[in-house]
FIVEXLO-42821 format. One line per 4 residues: number of its first residue (from 1); their letters; for each residue x, y, z of N, C-alpha, C, CB. Coordinates in pm, 1 decimal, decimal comma. Glycine has a CB too. Layout:
N
NUM> a> X:Y:Z:X:Y:Z:X:Y:Z:X:Y:Z | ...
***
This chain:
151
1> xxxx> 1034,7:3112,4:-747,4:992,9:3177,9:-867,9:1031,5:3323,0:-870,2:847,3:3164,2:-885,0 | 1075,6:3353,5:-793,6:1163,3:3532,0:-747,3:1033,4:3624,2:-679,6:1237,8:3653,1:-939,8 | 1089,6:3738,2:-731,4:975,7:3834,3:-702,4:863,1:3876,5:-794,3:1030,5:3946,0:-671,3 | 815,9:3768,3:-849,9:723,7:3803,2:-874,7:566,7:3812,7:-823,0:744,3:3767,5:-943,7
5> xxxx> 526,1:3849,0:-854,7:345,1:3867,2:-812,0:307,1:3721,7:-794,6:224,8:3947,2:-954,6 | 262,5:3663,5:-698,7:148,1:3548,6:-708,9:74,8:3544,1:-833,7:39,5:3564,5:-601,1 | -3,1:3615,6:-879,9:-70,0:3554,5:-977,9:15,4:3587,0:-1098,4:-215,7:3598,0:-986,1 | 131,7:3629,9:-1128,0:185,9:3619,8:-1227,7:243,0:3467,4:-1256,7:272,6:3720,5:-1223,8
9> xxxx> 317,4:3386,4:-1152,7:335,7:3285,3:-1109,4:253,6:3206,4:-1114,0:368,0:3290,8:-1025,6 | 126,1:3242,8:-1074,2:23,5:3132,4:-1106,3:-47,3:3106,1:-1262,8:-92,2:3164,2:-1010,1 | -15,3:3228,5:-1336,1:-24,1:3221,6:-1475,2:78,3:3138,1:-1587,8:-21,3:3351,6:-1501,6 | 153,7:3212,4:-1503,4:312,2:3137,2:-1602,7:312,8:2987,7:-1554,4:509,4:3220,2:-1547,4
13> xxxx> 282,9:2926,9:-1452,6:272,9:2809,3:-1451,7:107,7:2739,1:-1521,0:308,6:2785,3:-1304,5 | 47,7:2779,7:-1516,9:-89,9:2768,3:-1677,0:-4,3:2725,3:-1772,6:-180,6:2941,6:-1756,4 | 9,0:2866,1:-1832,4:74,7:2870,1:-1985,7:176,6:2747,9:-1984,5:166,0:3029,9:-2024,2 | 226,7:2772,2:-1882,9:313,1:2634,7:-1914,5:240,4:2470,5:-1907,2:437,5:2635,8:-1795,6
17> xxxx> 200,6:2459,0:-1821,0:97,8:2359,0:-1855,8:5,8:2322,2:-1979,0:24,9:2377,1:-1777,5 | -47,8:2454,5:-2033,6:-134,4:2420,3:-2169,1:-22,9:2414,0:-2249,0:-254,7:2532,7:-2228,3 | 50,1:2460,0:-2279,6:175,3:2435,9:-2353,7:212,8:2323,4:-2456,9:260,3:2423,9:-2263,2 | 157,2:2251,2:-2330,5:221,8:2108,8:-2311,0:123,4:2013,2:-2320,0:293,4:2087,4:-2177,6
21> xxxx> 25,1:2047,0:-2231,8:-83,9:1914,5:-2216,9:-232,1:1985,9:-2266,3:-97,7:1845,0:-2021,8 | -294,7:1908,4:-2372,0:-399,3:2026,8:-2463,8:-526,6:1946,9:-2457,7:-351,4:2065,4:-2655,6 | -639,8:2019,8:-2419,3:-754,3:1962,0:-2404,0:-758,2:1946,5:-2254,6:-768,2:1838,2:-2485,2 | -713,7:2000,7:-2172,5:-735,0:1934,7:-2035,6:-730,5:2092,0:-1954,1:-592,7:1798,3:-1984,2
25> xxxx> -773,7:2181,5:-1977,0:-828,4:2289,9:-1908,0:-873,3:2305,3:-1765,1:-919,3:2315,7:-1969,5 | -956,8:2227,3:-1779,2:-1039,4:2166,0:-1614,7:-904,4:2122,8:-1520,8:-1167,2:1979,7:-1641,0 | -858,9:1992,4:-1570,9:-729,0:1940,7:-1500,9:-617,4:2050,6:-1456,5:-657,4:1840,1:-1602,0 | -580,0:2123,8:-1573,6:-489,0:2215,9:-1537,7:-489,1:2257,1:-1410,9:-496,6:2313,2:-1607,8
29> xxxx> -668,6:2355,8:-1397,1:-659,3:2433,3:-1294,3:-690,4:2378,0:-1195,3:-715,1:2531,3:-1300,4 | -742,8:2244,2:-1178,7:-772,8:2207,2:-1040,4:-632,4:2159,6:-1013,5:-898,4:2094,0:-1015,0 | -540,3:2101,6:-1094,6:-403,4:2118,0:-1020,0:-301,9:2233,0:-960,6:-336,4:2068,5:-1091,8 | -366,1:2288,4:-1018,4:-244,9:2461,5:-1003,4:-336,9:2512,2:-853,4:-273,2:2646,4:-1204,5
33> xxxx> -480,6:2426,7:-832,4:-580,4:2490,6:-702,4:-514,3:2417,2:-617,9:-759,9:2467,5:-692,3 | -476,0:2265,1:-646,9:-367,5:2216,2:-543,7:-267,4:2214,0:-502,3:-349,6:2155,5:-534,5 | -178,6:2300,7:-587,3:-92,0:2335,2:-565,0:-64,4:2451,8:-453,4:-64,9:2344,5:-665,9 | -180,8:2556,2:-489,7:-139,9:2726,7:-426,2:-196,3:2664,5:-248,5:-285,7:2920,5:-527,5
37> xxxx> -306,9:2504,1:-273,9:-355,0:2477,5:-102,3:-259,5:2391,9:-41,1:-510,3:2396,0:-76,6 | -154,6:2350,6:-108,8:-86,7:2255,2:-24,1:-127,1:2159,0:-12,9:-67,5:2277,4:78,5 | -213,0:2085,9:-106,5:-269,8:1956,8:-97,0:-219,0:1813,9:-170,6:-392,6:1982,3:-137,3 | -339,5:1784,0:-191,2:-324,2:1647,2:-280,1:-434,0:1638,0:-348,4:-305,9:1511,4:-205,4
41> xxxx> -412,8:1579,7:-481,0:-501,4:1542,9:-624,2:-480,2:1417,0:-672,0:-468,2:1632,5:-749,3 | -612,9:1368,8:-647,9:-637,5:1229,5:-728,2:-654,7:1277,3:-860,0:-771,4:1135,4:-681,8 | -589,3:1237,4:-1020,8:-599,3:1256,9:-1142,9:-647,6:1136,7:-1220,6:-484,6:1303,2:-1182,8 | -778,4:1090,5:-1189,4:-832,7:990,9:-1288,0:-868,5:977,4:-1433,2:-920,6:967,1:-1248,9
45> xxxx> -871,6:894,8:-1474,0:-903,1:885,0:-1620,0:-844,4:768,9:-1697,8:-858,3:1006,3:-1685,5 | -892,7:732,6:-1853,4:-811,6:624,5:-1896,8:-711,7:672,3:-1920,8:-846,9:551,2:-1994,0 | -647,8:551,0:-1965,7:-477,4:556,6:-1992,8:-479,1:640,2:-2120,5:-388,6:387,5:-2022,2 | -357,6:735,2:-2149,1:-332,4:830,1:-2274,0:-425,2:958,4:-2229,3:-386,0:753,8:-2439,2
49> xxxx> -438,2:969,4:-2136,3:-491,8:1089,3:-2103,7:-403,4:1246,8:-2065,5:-566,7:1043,5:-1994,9 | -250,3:1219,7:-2053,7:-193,7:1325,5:-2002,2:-164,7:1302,8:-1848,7:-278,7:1439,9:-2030,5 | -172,4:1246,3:-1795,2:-184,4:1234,7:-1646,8:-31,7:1244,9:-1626,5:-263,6:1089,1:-1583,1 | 70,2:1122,5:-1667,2:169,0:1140,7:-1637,6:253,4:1277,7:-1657,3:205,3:1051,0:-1680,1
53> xxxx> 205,9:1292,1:-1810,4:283,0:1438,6:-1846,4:218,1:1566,8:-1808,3:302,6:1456,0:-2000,3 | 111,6:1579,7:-1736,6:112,3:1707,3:-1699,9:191,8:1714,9:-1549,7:-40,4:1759,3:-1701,0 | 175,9:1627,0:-1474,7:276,7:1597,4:-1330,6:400,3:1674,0:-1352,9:327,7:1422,1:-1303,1 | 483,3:1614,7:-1512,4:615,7:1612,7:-1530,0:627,7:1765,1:-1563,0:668,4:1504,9:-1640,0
57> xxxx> 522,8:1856,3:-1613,5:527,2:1954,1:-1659,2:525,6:2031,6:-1565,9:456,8:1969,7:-1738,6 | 426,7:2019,7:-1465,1:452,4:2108,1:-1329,5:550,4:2103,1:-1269,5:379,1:2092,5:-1233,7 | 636,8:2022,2:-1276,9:735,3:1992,7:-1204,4:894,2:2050,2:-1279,5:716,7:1834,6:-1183,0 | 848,1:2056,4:-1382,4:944,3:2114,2:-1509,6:919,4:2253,6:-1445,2:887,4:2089,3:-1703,3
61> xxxx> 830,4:2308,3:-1458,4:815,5:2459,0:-1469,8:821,1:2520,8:-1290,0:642,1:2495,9:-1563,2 | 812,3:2422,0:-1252,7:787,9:2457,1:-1073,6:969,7:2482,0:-1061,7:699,4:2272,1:-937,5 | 1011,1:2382,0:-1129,3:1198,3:2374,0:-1103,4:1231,3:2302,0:-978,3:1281,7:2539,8:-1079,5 | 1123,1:2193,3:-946,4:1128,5:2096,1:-795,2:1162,3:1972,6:-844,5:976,6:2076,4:-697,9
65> xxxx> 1177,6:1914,1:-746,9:1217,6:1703,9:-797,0:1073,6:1633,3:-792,4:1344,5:1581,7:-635,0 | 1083,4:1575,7:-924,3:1002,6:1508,2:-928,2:1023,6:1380,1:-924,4:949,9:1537,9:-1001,1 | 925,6:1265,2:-916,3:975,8:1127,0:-843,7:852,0:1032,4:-873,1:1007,5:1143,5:-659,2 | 858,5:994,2:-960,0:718,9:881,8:-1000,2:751,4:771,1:-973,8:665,3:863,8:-1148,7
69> xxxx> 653,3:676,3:-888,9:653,1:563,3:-800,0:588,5:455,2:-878,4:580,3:591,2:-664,6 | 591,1:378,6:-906,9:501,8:263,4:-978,9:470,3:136,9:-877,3:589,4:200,2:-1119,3 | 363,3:189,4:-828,4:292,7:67,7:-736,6:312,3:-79,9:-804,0:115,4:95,6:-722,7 | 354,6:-196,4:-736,4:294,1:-356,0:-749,0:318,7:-383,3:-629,0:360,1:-472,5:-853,4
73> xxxx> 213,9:-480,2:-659,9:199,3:-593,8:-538,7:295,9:-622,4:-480,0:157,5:-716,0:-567,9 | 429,6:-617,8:-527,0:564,0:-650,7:-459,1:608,1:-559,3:-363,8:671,0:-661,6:-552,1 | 565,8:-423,2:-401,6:579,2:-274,1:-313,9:620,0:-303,5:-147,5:405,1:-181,4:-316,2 | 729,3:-276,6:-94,8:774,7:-269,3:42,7:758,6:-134,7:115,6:913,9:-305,8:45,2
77> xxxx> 667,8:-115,1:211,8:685,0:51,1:305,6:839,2:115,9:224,5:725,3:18,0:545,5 | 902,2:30,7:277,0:1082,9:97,3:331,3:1095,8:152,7:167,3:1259,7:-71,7:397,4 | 1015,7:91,7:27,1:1070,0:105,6:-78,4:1036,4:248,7:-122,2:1034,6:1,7:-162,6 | 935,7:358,5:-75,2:859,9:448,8:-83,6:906,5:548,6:36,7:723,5:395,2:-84,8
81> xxxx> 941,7:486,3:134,5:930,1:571,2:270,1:1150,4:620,8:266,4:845,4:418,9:461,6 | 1189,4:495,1:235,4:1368,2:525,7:257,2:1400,2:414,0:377,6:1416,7:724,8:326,5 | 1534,1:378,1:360,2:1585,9:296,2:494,1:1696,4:351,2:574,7:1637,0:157,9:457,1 | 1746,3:265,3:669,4:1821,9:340,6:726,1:1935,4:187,1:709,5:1760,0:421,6:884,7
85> xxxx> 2045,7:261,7:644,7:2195,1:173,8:665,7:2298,4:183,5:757,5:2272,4:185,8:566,7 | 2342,5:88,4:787,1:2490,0:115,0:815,4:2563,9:114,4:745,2:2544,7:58,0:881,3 | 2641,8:185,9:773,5:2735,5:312,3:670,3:2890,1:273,9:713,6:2696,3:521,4:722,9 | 2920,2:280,5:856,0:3068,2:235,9:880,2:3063,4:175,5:1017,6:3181,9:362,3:873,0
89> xxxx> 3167,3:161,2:1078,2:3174,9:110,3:1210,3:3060,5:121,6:1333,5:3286,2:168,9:1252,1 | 2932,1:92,0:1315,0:2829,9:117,6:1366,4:2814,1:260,5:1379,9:2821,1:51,5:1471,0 | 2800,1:277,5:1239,3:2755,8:436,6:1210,7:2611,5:390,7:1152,7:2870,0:542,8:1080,1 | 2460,6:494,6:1123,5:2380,0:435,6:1106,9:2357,4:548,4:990,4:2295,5:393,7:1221,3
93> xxxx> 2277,8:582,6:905,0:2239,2:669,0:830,2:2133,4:639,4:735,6:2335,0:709,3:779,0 | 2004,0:731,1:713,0:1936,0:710,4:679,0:1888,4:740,9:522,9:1898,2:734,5:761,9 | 1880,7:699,2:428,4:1872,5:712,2:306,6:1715,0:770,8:235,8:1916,7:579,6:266,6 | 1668,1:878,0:218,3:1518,0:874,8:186,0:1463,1:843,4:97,3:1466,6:957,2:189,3
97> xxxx> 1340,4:807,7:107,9:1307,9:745,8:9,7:1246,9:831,2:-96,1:1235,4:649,7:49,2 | 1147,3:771,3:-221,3:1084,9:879,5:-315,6:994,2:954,1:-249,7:1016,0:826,9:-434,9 | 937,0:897,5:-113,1:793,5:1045,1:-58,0:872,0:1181,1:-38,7:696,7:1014,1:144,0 | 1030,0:1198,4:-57,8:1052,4:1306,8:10,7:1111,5:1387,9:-95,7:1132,7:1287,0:133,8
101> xxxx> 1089,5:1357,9:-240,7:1067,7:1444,9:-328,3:954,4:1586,6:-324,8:1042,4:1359,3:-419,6 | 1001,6:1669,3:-393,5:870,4:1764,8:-404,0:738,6:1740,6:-473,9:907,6:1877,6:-464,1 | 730,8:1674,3:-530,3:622,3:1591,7:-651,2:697,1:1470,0:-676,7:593,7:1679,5:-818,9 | 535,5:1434,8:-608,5:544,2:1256,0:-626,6:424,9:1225,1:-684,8:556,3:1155,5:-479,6
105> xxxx> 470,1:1118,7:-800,6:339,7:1077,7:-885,6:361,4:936,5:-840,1:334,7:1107,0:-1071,0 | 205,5:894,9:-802,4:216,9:736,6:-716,0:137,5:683,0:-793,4:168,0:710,5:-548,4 | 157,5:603,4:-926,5:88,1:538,4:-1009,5:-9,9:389,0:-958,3:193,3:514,3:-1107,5 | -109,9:377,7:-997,6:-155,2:236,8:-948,3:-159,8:206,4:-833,4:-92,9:144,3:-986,6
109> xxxx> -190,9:333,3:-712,9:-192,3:271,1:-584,2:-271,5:200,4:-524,6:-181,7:332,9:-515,1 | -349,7:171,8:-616,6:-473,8:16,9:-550,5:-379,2:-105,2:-576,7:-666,2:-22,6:-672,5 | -323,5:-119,4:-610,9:-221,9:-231,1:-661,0:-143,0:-244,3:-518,0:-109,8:-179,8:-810,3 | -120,6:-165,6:-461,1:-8,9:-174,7:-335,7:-25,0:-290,0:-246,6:-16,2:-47,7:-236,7
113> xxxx> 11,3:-332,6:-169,5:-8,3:-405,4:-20,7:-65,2:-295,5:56,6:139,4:-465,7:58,7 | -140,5:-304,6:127,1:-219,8:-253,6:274,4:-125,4:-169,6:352,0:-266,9:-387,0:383,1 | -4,9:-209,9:361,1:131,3:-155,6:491,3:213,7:-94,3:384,9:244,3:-304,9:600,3 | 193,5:-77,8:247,4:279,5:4,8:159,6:179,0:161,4:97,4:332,5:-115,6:16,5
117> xxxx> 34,0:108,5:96,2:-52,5:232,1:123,2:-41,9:285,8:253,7:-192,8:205,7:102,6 | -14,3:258,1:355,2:-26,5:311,3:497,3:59,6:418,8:505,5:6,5:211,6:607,9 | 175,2:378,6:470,0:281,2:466,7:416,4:262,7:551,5:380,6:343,3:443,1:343,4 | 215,9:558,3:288,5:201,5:690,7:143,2:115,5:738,7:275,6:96,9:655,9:-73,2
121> xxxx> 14,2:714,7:283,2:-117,8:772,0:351,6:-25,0:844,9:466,0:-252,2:640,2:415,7 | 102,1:801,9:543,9:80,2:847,5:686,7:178,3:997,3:620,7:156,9:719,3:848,7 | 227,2:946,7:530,8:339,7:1071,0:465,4:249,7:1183,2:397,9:458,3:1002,4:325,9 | 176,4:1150,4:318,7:47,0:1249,8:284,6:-24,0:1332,8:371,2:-54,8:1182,2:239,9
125> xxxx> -63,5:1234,2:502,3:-145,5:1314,2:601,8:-47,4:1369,0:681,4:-250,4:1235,1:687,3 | 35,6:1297,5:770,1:86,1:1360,8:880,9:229,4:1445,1:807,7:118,8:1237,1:1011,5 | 283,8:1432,1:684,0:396,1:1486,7:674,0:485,2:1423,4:714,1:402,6:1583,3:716,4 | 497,2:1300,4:761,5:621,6:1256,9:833,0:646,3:1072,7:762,4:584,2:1270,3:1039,2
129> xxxx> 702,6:1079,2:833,1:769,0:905,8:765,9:778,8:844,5:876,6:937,2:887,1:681,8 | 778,6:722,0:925,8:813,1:651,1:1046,2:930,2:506,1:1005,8:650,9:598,9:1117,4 | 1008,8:558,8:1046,8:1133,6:452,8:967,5:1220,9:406,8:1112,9:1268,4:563,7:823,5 | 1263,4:267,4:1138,5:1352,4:203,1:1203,4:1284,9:277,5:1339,6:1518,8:222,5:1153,3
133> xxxx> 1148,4:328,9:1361,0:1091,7:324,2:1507,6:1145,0:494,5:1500,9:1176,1:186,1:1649,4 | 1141,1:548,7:1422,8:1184,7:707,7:1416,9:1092,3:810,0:1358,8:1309,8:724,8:1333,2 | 1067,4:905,0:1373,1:974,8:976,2:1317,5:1049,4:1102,7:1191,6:893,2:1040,4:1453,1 | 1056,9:1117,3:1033,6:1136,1:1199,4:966,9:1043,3:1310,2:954,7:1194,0:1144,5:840,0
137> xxxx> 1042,4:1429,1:934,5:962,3:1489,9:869,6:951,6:1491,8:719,4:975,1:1589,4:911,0 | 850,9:1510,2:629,1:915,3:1525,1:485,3:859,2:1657,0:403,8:878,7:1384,5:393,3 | 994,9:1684,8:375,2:996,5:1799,0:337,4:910,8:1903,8:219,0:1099,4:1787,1:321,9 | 807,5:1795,5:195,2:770,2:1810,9:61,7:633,4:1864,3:105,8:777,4:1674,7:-38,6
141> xxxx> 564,3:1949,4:49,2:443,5:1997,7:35,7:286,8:1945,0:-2,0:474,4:2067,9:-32,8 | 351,7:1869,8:-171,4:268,8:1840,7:-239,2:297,5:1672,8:-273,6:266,8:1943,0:-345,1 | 195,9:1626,6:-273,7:192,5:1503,5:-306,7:60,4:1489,5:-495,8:129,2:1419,5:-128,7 | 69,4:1412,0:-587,0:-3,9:1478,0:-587,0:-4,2:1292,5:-727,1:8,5:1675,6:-590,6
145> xxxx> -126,6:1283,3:-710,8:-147,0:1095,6:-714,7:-197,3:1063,5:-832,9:-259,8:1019,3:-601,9 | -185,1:1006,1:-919,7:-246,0:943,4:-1039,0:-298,4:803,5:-995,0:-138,8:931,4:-1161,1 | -411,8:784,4:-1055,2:-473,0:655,0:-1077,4:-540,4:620,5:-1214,9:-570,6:640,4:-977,2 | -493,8:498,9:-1273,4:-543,4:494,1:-1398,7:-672,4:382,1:-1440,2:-421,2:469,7:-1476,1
149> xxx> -779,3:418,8:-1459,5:-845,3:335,3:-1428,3:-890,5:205,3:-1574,8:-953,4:422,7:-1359,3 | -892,4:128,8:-1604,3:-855,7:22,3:-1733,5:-1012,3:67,2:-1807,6:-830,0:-196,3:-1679,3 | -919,5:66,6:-1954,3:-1085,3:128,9:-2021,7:-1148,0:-2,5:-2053,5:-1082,4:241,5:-2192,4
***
């Protein structure tokens, strides 16, 4: 965001948020509080609430990759976490997956399999990925989670 002041930065990313997503004041700032801690935010509510588009908006105005995941039951670890290919003559290389975006919106994660939440969870907590018996780090800060709950 250059040189500017912290809280100028933390304003201009507001304004940009109300901008955009109206009536949701509260939401705003407890996201912009997760943001400045390095955390993670569960964003509940019914569907048509803004959830998706304020994600997209922080992520607009942050100028980071954003990466929205849509949980089902079909969900594979490797599909969230990245795999590792072979590439050429027993060359191996590893491809990442969506956790290693800067903002990740993980829609419907009660929907997952057990070993495809574990995932998210071990990338959330520990920062890292565990792929083909390897440990990645991921580079990303913020995770930051939607759940929609059926009205």
């Amino acid at each position: 965001m250059g040189g500017t002041a912290p809280a100028h930065d933390a304003q201009r990313i507001v304004d940009a948020l109300r901008k955009v997503v109206l009536g949701q004041e509260a939401a705003t700032l407890e996201v912009l509080v997760c943001l400045l801690a390095r955390g993670h935010i569960l964003l509940e509510g019914v569907p048509g609430t803004a959830k998706t588009l304020m994600v997209r908006t922080l992520a607009l105005a942050l100028d980071v990759r954003f990466v929205r995941i849509q949980f089902t039951p079909d969900l594979m670890p490797a599909d969230i976490t990245g795999i590792t290919l072979l590439t050429g003559a027993q060359q191996f290389s590893f491809r990442p997956g969506p956790v290693f975006a800067d903002l990740v919106l993980a829609d419907e994660i009660n929907r997952a399999p057990a070993k495809t939440q574990a995932a998210l969870l071990e990338a959330m907590q520990e920062r890292t990925v565990t792929s083909t018996a390897s440990w990645r780090r991921c580079r990303s800060a913020t995770r930051l989670l939607k759940w929609s709950r059926a009205s």
